[in-house]
N, C-alpha and C positions, 0 to 999 in steps of 0.2 A: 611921482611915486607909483602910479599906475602902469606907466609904462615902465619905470623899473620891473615892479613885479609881475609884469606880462613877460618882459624878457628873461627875467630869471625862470621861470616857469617854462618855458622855452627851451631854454638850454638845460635844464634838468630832464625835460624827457626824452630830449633827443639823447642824452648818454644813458636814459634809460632802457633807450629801443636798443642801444645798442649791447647794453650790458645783457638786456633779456636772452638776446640771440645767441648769447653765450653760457647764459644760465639760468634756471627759474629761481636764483636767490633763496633766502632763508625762506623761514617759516615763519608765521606767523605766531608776534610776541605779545606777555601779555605785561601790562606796567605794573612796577610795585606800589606799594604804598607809596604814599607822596605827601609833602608838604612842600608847601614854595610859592611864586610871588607870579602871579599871571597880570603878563598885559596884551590890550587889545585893541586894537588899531584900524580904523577904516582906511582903504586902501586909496578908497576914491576919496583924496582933499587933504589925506595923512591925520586926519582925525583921530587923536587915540578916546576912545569910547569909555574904556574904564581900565582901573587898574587895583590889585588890590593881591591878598593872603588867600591860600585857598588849602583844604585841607582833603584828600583825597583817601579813600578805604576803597581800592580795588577789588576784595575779596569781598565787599557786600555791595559793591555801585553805590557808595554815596559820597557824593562833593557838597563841600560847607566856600563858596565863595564871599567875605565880607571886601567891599570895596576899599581903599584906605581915601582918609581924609585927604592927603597930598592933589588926590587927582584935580589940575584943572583950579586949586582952592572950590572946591563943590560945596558946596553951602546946602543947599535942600540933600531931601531924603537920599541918605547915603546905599546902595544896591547891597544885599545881604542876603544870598540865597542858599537856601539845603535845598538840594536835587537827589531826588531818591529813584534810581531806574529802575530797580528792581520791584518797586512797589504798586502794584496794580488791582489800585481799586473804587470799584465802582459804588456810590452812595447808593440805596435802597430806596429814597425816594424823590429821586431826581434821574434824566434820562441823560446819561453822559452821550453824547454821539461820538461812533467812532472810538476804533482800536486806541488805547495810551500804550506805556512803555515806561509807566514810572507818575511819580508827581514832583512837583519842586514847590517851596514855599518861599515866600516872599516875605523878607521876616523886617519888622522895624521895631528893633530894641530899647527904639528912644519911647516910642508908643506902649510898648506891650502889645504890638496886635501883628496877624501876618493872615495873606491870604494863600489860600490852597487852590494848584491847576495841576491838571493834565500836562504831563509830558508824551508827545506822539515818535520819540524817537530817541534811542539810547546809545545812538551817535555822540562823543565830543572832542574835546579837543585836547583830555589828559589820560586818551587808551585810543592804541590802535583799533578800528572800526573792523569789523567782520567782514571780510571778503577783498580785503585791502590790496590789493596789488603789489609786487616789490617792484620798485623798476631800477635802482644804482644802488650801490656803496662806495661811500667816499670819506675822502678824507676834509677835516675843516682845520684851515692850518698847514702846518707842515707835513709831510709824509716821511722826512727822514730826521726832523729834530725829536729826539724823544718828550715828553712830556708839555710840548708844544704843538699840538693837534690832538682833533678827536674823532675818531671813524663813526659815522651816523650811515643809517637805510633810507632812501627815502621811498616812501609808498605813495600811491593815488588810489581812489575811489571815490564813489559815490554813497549817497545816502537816498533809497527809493523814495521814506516817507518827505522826505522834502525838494528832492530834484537836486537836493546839490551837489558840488561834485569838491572834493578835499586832497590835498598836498602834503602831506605829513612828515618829517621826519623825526628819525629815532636814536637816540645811542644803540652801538651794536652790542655792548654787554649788557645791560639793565632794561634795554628797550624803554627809556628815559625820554618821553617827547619833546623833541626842543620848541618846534613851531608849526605850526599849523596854518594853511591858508584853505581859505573855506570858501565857495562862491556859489552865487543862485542871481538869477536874474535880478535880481532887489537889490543886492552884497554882496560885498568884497571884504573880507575880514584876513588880517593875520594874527595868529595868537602867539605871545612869545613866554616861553618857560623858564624862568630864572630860579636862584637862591632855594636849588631844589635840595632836600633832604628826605632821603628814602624810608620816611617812617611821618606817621601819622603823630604829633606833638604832642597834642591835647586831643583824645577822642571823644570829650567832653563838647566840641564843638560839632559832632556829628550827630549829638541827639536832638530831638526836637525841645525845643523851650517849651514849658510847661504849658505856657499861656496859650500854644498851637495846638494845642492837645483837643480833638474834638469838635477841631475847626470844618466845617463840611468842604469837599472838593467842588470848583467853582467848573460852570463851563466854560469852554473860549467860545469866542464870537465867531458866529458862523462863518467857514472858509480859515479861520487862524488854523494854525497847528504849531504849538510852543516847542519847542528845542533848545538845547543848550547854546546853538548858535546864532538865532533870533532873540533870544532874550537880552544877549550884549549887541545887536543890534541897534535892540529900543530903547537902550541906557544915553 
């Protein structure tokens, strides 16, 4: 699986170098609302890490991912996180260290209880990233049967606050991400986007549950820095 996705990563940028040469590509797009079904997969052993509904509000930055039962039959605490990037704030009387970029909450439903962190980075994996690069557009599928292929972009960059560096592609109308491969010296993740529909379901699930309400923001342990792509990491 590793070396699949070495080689695929391979031959995407080399037709990126070449497409660049010929154009600096679109602009940079931004994702609509979204709901749909994210899975996530380690690269190294083909491990898939989780899988699960996620509910996406592009125009305020916030994702509600609840994991599904199905994965794996998971028996313990099932992954259920609000990530709010837009949200930055710091407790009054605790010394947060170091710039955030949002919080995310870690919510267990079966409890009543959820704890509150830092987010260092408003990088993920359901919006094209700030400064993204274009490098091809292509076709997935056929190029001359109609309604049997789909034109996607694919971009690269990096993410400063965490060194890593991202493979992304898009639908060319709706800027729809289909997959993500994400890497840092630690990980190799690919993120894959299905069963998408371009509106947000229930925006009921983007609020915070009452019981989080007042919960204090937690520090990470010296050296961590939480992100949307470490956190399916450690699942």
């Amino acid at each position: 699986m590793q070396a699949f996705a070495v080689a695929a990563l391979s031959i995407w940028l080399c037709l990126g170098a070449t497409t660049l040469a010929e154009s600096h590509g679109p602009q940079h797009c931004t994702s609509p609302n979204m709901t749909g079904v994210l899975t996530v997969m380690a690269l190294t052993g083909g491990e898939i890490k989780a899988t699960g509904h996620y509910s996406y509000d592009s125009t305020d930055k916030k994702i509600r991912f609840t994991e599904s039962e199905m994965h794996l039959n998971k028996t313990e605490h099932l992954e259920d996180y609000l990530m709010l990037f837009e949200e930055v704030t710091l407790t009054t009387d605790r010394n947060i260290q170091g710039k955030i970029s949002g919080v995310f909450y870690d919510i267990d439903m079966k409890n009543q209880s959820c704890k509150k962190m830092p987010l260092h980075s408003h990088a993920h994996a359901l919006e094209l990233p700030t400064g993204a690069a274009h490098r091809v557009e292509l076709f997935l599928g056929s190029d001359t049967v109609q309604e049997e292929n789909i034109k996607v972009n694919i971009w690269m960059g990096s993410v400063p606050e965490t060194k890593g560096q991202y493979f992304l592609s898009t639908t060319v109308g709706e800027c729809l991400p289909l997959s993500t491969f994400y890497s840092t010296d630690s990980m190799t993740l690919l993120f894959s986007n299905s069963e998408v529909v371009t509106e947000v379901k229930d925006p009921e699930v983007l609020n915070l549950p009452s019981f989080c309400e007042g919960v204090e923001l937690e520090e990470a342990p010296e050296g961590q820095k939480n992100d949307f792509f470490s956190l399916f990491n450690s699942v």
